[in-house]
LOLOMI-649944 format. One line per field, with one value per residue (C-alpha): x, y, z negated; residue in three letters. Coordinates in steps of 0.25 Angstrom, whole numbers, plus 5000, padded with zeros to 4 digits. Example, Ala and Ser with C-alpha at 12.3 -4.5 7.8 and 13.67 -1.06 7.14 Angstrom:
// residues 2
u 5049,5055
v 4982,4996
w 4969,4971
res ALA,SER
//
This chain:
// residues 422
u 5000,5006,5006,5005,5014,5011,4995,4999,5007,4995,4984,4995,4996,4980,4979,4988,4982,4969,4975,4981,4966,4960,4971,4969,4953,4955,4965,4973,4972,4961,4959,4952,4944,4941,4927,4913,4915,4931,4939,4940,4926,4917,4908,4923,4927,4915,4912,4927,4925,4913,4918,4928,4919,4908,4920,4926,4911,4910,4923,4918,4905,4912,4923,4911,4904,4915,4919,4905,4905,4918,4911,4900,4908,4920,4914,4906,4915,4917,4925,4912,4907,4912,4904,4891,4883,4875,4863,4849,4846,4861,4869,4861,4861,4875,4879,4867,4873,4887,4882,4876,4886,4896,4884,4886,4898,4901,4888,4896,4907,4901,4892,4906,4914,4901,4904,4919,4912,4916,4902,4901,4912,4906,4892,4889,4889,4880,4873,4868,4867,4855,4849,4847,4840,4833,4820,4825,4813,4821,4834,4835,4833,4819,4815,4800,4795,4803,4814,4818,4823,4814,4817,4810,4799,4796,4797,4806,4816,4812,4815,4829,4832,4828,4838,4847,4854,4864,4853,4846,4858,4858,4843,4848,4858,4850,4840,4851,4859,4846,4839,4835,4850,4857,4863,4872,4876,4877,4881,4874,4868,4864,4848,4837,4837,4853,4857,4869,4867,4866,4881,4886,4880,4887,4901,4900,4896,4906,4918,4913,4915,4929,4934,4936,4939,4950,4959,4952,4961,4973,4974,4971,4982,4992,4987,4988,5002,5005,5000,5007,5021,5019,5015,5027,5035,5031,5032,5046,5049,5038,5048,5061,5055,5043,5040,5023,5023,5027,5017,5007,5012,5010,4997,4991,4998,4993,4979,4980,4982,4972,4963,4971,4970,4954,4953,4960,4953,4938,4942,4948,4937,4928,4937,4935,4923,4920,4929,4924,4910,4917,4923,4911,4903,4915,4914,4900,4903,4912,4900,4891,4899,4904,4889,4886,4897,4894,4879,4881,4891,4881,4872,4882,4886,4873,4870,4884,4878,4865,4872,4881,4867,4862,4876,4877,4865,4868,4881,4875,4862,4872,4882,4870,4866,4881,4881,4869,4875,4887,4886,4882,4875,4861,4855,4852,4838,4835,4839,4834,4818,4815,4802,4790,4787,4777,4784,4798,4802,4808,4822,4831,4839,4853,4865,4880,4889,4884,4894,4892,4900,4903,4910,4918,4916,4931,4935,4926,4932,4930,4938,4951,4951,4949,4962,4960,4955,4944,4938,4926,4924,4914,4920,4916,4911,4903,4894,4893,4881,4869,4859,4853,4860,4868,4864,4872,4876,4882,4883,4889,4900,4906,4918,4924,4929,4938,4951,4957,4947,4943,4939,4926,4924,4913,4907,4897,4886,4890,4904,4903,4891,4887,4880,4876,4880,4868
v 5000,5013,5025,5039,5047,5059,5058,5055,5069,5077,5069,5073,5087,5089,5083,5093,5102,5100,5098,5111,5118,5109,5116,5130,5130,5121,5130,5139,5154,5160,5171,5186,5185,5170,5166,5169,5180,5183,5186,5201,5203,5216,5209,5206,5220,5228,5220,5223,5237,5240,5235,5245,5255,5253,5253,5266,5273,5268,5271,5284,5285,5283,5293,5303,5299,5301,5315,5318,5312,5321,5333,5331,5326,5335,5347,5343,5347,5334,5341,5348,5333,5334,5347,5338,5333,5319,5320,5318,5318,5327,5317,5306,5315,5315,5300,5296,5305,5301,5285,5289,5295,5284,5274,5281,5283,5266,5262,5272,5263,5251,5254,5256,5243,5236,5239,5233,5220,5208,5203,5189,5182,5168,5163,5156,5170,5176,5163,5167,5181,5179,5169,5180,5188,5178,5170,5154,5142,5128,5133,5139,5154,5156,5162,5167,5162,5171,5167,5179,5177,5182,5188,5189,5200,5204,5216,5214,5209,5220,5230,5225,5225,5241,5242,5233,5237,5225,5215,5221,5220,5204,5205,5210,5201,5190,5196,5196,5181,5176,5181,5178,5181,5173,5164,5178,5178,5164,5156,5146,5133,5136,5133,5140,5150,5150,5156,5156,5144,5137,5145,5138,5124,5125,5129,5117,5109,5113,5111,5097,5093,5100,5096,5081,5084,5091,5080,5071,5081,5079,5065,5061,5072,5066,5050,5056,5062,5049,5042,5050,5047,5032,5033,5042,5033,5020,5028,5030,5016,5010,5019,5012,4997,4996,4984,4977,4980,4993,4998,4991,4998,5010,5009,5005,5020,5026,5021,5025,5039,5041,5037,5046,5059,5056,5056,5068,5074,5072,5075,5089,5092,5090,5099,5111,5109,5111,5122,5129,5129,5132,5144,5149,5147,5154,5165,5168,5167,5178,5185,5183,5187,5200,5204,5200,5207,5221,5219,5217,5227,5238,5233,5236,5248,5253,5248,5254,5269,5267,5263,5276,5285,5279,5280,5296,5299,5292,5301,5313,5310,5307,5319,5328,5322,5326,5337,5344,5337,5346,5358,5370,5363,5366,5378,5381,5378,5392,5396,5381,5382,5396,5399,5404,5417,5420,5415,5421,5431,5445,5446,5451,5463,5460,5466,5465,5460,5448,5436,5423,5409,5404,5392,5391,5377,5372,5373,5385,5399,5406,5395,5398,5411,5406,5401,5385,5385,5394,5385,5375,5382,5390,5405,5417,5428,5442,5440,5456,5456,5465,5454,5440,5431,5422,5408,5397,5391,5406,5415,5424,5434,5435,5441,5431,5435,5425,5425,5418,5418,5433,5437,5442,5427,5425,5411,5408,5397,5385,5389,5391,5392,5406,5406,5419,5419,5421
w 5000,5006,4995,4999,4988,4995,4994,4978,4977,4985,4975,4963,4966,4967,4954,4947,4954,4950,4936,4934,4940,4927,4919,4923,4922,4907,4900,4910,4911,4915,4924,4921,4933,4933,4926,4924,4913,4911,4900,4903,4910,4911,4899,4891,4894,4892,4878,4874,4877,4871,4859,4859,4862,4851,4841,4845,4845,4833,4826,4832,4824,4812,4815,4818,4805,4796,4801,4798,4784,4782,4786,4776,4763,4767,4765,4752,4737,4733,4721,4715,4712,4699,4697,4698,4687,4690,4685,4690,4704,4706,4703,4711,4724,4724,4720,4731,4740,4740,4740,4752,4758,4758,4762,4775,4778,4773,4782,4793,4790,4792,4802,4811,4807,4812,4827,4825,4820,4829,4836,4840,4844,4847,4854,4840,4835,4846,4847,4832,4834,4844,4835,4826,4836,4844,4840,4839,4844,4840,4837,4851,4855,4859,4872,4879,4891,4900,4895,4888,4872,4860,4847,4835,4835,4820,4815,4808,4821,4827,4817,4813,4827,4829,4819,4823,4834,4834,4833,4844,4853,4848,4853,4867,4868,4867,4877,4885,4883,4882,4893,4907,4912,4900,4912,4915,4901,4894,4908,4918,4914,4900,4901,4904,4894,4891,4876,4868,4862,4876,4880,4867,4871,4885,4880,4866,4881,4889,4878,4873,4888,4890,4877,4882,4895,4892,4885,4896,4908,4899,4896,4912,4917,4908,4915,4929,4927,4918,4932,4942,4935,4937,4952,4953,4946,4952,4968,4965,4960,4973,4982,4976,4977,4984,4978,4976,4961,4964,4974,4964,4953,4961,4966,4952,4947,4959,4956,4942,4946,4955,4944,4932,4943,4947,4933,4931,4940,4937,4923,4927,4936,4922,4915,4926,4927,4912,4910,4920,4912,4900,4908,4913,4898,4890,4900,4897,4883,4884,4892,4881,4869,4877,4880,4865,4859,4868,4864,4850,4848,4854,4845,4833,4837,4838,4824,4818,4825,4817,4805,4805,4807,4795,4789,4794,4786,4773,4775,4777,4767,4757,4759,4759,4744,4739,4745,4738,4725,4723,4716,4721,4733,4729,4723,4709,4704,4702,4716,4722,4716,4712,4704,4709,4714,4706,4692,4698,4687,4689,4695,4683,4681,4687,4681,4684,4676,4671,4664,4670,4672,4687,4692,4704,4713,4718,4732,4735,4739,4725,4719,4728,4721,4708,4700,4699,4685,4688,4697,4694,4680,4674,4673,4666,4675,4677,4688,4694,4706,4710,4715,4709,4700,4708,4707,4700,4714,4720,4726,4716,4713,4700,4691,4684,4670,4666,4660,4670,4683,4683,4696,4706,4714,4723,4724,4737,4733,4729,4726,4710,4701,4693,4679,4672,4656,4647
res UNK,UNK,UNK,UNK,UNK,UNK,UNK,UNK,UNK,UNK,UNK,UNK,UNK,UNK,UNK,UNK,UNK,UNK,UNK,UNK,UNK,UNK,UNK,UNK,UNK,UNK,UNK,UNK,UNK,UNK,UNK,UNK,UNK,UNK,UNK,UNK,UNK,UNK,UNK,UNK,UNK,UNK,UNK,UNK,UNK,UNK,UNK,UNK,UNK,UNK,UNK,UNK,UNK,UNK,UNK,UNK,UNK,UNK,UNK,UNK,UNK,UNK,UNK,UNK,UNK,UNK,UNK,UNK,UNK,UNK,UNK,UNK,UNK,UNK,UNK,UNK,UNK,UNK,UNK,UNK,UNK,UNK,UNK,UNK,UNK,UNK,UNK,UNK,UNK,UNK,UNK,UNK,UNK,UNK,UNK,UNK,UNK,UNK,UNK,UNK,UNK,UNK,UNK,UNK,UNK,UNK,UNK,UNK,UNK,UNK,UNK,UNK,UNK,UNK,UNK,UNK,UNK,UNK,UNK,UNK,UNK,UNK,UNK,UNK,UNK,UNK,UNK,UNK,UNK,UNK,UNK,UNK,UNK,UNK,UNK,UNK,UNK,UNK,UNK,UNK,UNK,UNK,UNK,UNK,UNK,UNK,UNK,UNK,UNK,UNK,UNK,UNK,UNK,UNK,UNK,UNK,UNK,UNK,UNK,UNK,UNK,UNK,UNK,UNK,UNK,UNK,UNK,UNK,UNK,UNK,UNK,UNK,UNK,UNK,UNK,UNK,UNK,UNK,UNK,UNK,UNK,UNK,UNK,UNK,UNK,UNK,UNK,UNK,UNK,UNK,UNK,UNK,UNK,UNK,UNK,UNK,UNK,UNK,UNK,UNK,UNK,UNK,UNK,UNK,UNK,UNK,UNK,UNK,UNK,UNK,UNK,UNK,UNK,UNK,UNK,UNK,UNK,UNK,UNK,UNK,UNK,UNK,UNK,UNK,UNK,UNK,UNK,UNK,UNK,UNK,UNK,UNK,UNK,UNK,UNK,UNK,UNK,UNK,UNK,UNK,UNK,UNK,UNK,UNK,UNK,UNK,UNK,UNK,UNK,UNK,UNK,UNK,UNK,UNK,UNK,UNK,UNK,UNK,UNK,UNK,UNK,UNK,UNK,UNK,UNK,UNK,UNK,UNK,UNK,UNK,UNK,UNK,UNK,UNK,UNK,UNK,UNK,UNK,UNK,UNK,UNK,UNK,UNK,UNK,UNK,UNK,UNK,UNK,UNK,UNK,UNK,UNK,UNK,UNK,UNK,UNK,UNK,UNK,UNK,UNK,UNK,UNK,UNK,UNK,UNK,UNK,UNK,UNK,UNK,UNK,UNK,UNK,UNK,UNK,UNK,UNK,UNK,UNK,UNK,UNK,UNK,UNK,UNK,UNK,UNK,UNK,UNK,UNK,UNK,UNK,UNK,UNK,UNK,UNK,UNK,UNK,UNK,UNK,UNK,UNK,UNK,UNK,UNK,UNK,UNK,UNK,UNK,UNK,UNK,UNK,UNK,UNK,UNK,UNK,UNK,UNK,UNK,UNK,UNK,UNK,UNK,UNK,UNK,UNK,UNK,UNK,UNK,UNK,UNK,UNK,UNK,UNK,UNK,UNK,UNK,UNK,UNK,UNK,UNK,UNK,UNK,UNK,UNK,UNK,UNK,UNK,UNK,UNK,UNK,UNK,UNK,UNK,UNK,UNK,UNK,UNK,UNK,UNK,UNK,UNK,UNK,UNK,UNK,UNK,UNK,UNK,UNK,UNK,UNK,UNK,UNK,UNK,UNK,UNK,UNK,UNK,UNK,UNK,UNK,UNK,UNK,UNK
//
C-alpha cells in the first residue's frame, strides 16, 4: 500500500491551523472592533462618561452649597453666643436652630456621596433590583397581554416612586429590558418575553457546556500530536527498511491519526461554536449593565438634587433661627409691642444730662475705639440727647464717665445696649 506523506503534511497543517482559530476564539486576544457590543462601545463609553459627568455636577452642587452655608454663618457673631441666656423659648430657638443647620449641610453631604455609590456590577444585582420593582406570577416576572411588564399600582408604589426618583429609573429600566424590543437589549434566542433571568439562564447554559469542552480540546490536541510523532517516526524507520511489519505499523499509526485529528476536529468546531455564543451573551451583558448603570445613576443623581433642596432649606431654616437668637437681633419688648393708643401715656419731659450704663458688643466699630477692657462690660455713662430715650438695642450716643473709658461713642442698633440709671 503506497502512502502519500505529502497529503499527511497538507492534512497536518489544516489541523494546526484549525487549532490555532480554536485557540484565538477560546482564550486569544480579542479585537476593539470584533463582537456584537465591544469593550469600548458608544453604550461603554457614554456610560463611563456619564458617570463622570454626574459626579462632577454634583461635587458642583455641594461646592455651591457650601459657599452658601459660609455666607450665611459667616456673617452671624458667633462670639455673642455667650451673651445668651437659655431659657424659654430663647434658648430653644437657637439650639433647634443650630440642630437644623448641620442637618443640612450632613444630608447635603450625604446627599452628594450617594452619586459616587457604585450601581450594579453583576445581573444578579440588576436581576434583584427589578424584582423590587416589578410585579412577580410564579416566581417569574409578570407581563400583560401585549407583552408589556407591570408593576405594582398602589398608592402607595406610586407614591414612593414620585418621590423616588431612583426607583422610578429602575421602573423605566424595566419597561425597557422587559419590553417589546428586550431582544436588542438582552440577546436573540432568549424566549418570547426574554428577561434578565433568561440572560443569566443562557450564560449558566453556555458555560456548563464549555467548561467540559475545553479539557476535552486539550487532551485530543495532546493525542493528535502524540500520533503524528509515531507516523513521523515509523516513516523515517519504513524509509530505511521498508520492511511488512513496518508498512503495517505504519498504517495502524496513520489510521490512529486520522481518528485522533477527526476528533479533534468536531470537538474544536463545538468549542467555537460555544464560544461564540458565549461572545455574543457576555456582550449583551456588558450592553445591559451599561444602559443600567447610566439609567440608575440618573435616577440617583436626581434624587441626591432633591435631597440638597430639602438640605438648603433646613440650612437656611436653621440659620435663620440662630440668627434672631443673638442678641441684639430682635427688638425690645417696649419697642416690639407697643400699647394702645388710646392707653398710651403722655410723652415725658426729656432732659440732657441724664446718668446711664451702656454696653459695647465685641467686633463692632464703637468697640475699636474703646481700649479692650471697656468692651462687653457695663459702663457708666451720661446720655446728652434732645429726642426719645433711645432703646435698650441703640441707636444712641453717650459720654461715657469712666475712670478708665471716658469718652463720647456712638453705638448704631445692635452694636451695644443702653439703660437709663433710676
Amino acid at each position: 500500500m503506497a502512502i502519500d506523506v505529502g497529503a499527511i503534511s497538507k492534512l497536518t497543517e489544516g489541523v494546526d491551523a484549525l487549532r490555532k482559530f480554536a485557540e484565538s476564539v477560546a482564550g486569544g486576544e480579542e479585537k476593539a472592533d470584533s463582537g456584537a457590543v465591544p469593550g469600548d462601545s458608544a453604550a461603554v463609553v457614554m456610560a463611563r462618561k456619564a458617570r463622570e459627568s454626574y459626579q462632577k455636577t454634583a461635587r458642583w452642587m455641594l461646592g455651591a452649597f457650601a459657599a452658601v452655608g459660609v455666607l450665611i454663618f459667616g456673617s452671624l457673631p458667633f462670639a455673642d453666643v455667650a451673651d445668651v441666656e437659655l431659657t424659654w423659648p430663647d434658648g430653644l430657638l437657637l439650639i433647634g436652630g443650630l440642630v437644623l443647620a448641620v442637618a443640612g449641610i450632613v444630608t447635603a453631604v450625604m446627599a452628594v456621596s450617594l452619586v459616587s455609590e457604585p450601581e450594579d456590577a453583576s445581573l444578579g444585582e440588576l436581576d434583584c433590583d427589578l424584582r423590587a420593582v416589578q410585579r412577580q406570577k410564579n416566581g417569574e416576572f409578570a407581563f400583560d397581554e401585549a407583552g408589556k411588564p407591570l408593576f405594582p399600582t398602589d398608592r402607595l408604589a406610586t407614591l414612593r416612586r414620585w418621590w423616588n426618583p431612583r426607583l422610578r429609573a429602575k421602573v423605566q429600566l424595566a419597561e425597557i429590558l422587559h419590553g417589546t424590543e428586550a431582544d436588542a437589549h438582552l440577546g436573540p434566542n432568549l424566549g418570547d418575553r426574554p428577561t434578565i433571568t433568561d440572560l443569566i439562564r443562557k450564560l449558566r447554559e453556555l458555560e456548563s457546556k464549555h467548561a467540559p469542552l475545553s479539557p476535552a480540546v486539550a487532551k485530543l490536541a495532546v493525542r493528535v500530536a502524540t500520533q503524528e510523532k509515531r507516523v513521523a517516526d515509523l516513516t523515517a524507520l519504513l524509509e530505511k527498511a521498508p520492511t511488512d511489519e513496518a508498512r503495517s505499523k505504519y498504517t495502524e499509526a496513520a489510521e490512529a491519526l486520522d481518528e485522533a485529528r477527526l476528533a479533534h476536529a468536531a470537538k474544536v468546531t463545538s468549542l467555537a461554536e460555544i464560544d461564540d455564543q458565549l461572545k455574543m451573551y457576555h456582550d449583551h451583558r456588558s450592553l445591559v449593565l451599561a444602559e443600567s448603570g447610566v439609567m440608575q445613576l440618573r435616577g440617583t443623581f436626581r434624587l441626591a438634587r432633591r435631597i440638597l433642596a430639602v438640605a438648603a432649606v433646613l440650612t437656611l431654616v436653621g440659620g435663620t433661627a440662630y440668627a434672631l437668637s443673638l442678641p441684639g437681633s430682635a427688638p425690645s419688648e417696649e419697642s416690639a409691642s407697643p400699647p394702645p393708643a388710646a392707653e398710651e401715656p403722655a410723652p415725658p419731659v426729656y432732659a440732657t444730662g441724664l446718668a446711664a450704663t451702656v454696653l459695647v458688643h465685641e467686633g463692632t466699630a464703637p468697640a475699636s475705639e474703646l481700649p479692650r477692657e471697656c468692651v462687653g462690660r457695663q459702663l457708666a455713662a451720661t446720655w446728652v440727647g434732645s429726642g426719645r430715650i433711645p432703646a435698650s438695642v441703640g441707636p444712641f450716643t453717650a459720654v461715657v464717665t469712666d475712670p478708665a473709658c471716658t469718652g463720647q461713642i456712638t453705638v448704631a442698633r445692635g452694636e451695644g445696649t443702653f439703660t437709663l440709671v433710676p
